[in-house]
C-alpha positions, 0 to 999 in steps of 0.5 A: 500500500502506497505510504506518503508523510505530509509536512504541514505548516504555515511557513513554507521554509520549515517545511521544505527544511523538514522535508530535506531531512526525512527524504534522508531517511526514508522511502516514502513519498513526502508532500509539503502543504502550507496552504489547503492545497493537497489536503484532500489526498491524504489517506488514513494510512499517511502520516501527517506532521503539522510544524505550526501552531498557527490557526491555519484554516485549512490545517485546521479541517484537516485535524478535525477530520483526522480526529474524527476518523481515529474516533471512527477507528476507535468505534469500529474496535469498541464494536468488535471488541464488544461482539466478541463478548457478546457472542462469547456470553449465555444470551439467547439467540433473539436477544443476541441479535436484537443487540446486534443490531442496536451495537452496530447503528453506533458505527454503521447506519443508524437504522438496521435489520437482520433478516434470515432465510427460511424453508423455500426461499422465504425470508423472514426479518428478525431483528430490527433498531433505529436511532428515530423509532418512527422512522423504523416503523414506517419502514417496516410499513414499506417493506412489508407493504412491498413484500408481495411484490417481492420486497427488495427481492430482486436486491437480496436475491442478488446478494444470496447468489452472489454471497458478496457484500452490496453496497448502493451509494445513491439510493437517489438514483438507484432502481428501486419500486416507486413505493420504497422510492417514497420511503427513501426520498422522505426519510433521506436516505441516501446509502445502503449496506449489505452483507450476507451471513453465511458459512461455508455451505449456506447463505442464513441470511443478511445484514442490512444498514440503512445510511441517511442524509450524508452518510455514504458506506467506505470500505472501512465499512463494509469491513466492519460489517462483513466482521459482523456478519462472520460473527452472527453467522457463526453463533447462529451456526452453533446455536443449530448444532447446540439445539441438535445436539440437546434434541438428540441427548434427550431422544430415543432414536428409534421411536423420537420420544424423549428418552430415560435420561430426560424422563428423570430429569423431567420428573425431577423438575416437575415434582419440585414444580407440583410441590412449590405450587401445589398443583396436580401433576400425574404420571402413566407407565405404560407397558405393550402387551405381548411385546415378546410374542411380536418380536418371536413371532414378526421379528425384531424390525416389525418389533421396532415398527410397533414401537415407533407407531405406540410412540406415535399414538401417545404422542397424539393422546396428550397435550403439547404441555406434556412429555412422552419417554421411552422408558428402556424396551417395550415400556413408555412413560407419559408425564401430565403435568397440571392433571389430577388422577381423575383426568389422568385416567381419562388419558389412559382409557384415550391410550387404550382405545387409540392403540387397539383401534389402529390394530398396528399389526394389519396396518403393516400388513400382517394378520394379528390380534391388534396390539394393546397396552396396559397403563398403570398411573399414579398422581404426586401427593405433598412432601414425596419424592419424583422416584416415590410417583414412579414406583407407585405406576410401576405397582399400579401398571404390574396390576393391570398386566396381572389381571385382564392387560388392555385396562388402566389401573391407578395407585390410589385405588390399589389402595383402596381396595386393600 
């Protein structure tokens, strides 16, 4: 890169001197201004060297630009420097970028937003901010108002193929549909800068700055920006592999209930829940009938077959509040958090006729007995432990396989009855 010393001064002589002394010294290009001359040409990567302490005009305007580029400078390393906490820190991923994005109006533009790419080419917009929150609403109003004509579509498709930063200097005069024309002229905007977030497989999104009235983007900023990019790009990267990772730590492969290591981390929590509110919380252990006699009689992989469809028919039987695990081999658990026994029984008799009227067996396309389950469940009670309620629909499941199986039997009537 092309280096050049500028000598400024008010006395032309002192200049020259100075000037004489250094080309002794160094290689680099030396420029004497003594007057406004060739104060445009200086770059941030020059060195500057003012001999006067005179007021001079021109010297003057130049030290309040150079000033206010080393504090541009300094803005830009504070920005980065408070990134990499940022994605270094526990914050959740909504929060993470809603913060991006505010951090990023004290350098860039000063109205911002992240949108990533969905399933079929949809993109949504995810996180926005503006030093004028008028302003910002309106645009959102623009954007959204345009979204069926393809908002911006052409431009940030264009910057998904091409997955290189795009930059628009004169929004003035750039081609653009006549409503965000609207937009633009009234609110003065005048530049725009977009980066696309990527990894090396896949473009997840952009990030876009809106400059108004003098601010026009550099490369210093489109620098910062990609920066920026990089690093929201990566948390969301590892955010998708951490919620894979945790999805596939608390999951049965076979049949996608959670798994056992879940199930007592769950009845954990939610007995410590039950016990602190004083709400109900109820717990079915559920067992297939005959499991052995389809595995010795079909084979192993029809075997998994019906456990993967139980899972299914329990999953469809309960709330999306509740929890479905599979416990080890053919037994089930089923959490129902907020419900007493009386409707965890309604639950179990909805189990019995859900399973035995799919007839799994024939739907494979075997002939068989249909398959069927036996339910033993049990209700939490005050001062007792997750392993206690466990125990109790173990007991109550063991009755019900003793007597007729395909029937429910809860805990509390056991002992009733006894």
């Amino acid at each position: 890169m092309a280096h050049t010393i500028f000598i400024l001064g008010t006395d032309p002589q002192q200049c020259k001197e100075l000037r004489e002394i250094l080309q002794e010294r160094v290689s680099d290009d030396i420029v004497t201004a003594h007057t406004e001359n060739n104060l445009s040409n200086i770059k941030e990567s020059d060195t500057v060297i003012i001999t006067s302490e005179e007021k001079n005009p021109g010297i003057l305007l130049l030290y309040r630009r150079l000033l206010h580029k080393l504090e541009e400078q300094v803005h830009r390393a504070e920005l980065l420097s408070d990134l990499i906490r940022l994605f270094s820190s526990s914050v959740q991923m909504d929060e993470l970028l809603d913060r991006v994005v505010s951090k990023s109006t004290d350098v860039l533009g000063d109205t911002a937003f992240i949108v990533l790419s969905g399933d079929e080419g949809q993109i949504r917009l995810e996180s926005t901010f503006s030093k004028d929150p008028g302003r910002l609403v309106k645009m959102l109003i623009s954007l959204v108002n345009l979204r069926s004509q393809g908002v911006g579509g052409d431009l940030l498709s264009e910057l998904f193929t091409r997955r290189q930063p795009l930059v628009i200097s004169n929004l003035q005069q750039a081609n653009i549909p006549a409503e965000l024309r609207s937009f633009v002229d009234k609110h003065s905007l005048v530049s725009l800068l977009a980066v696309p977030i990527q990894t090396k497989d896949i473009v997840l999104g952009a990030f876009v700055s809106l400059g108004a009235e003098t601010r026009i983007f550099n490369d210093d900023d489109v620098a910062t920006a990609s920066a920026l990019a990089d690093f929201t790009a990566i948390a969301l990267e590892n955010a998708g592999l951490f919620a894979e990772l945790q999805r596939t730590a608390i999951t049965d492969p076979l049949t996608g209930a959670y798994n056992t290591r879940f199930f007592h981390e769950v009845l954990g929590r939610e007995t410590a829940r039950a016990e602190r509110y004083t709400t109900p919380l109820s717990l079915l252990m559920i067992d297939i009938d005959s499991f052995k006699v389809v595995n010795d009689t079909f084979g192993h992989v029809v075997g998994n077959k019906v456990l993967s469809q139980i899972a299914v028919l329990l999953k469809q039987s309960v709330r999306n509040t509740d929890f479905v695990f599979r416990c080890g081999g053919d037994e089930f658990g089923v959490a129902l958090p907020g419900t007493n026994l009386e409707g965890a029984m309604h639950v179990a008799e909805k189990i019995l006729h859900k399973v035995e009227s799919a007839d799994i067996l024939t739907s494979l396309g075997y002939t068989a007995a249909p398959v069927t389950v036996s339910i033993g469940l049990s209700e939490y009670h005050r001062g007792s432990h997750f392993e206690t309620l466990v125990a109790e629909a173990d007991q109550a499941l063991y009755a019900s396989k003793r007597s007729s199986k395909n029937c429910a039997r809860a805990f509390q009537s056991l002992n009733h009855s006894a």
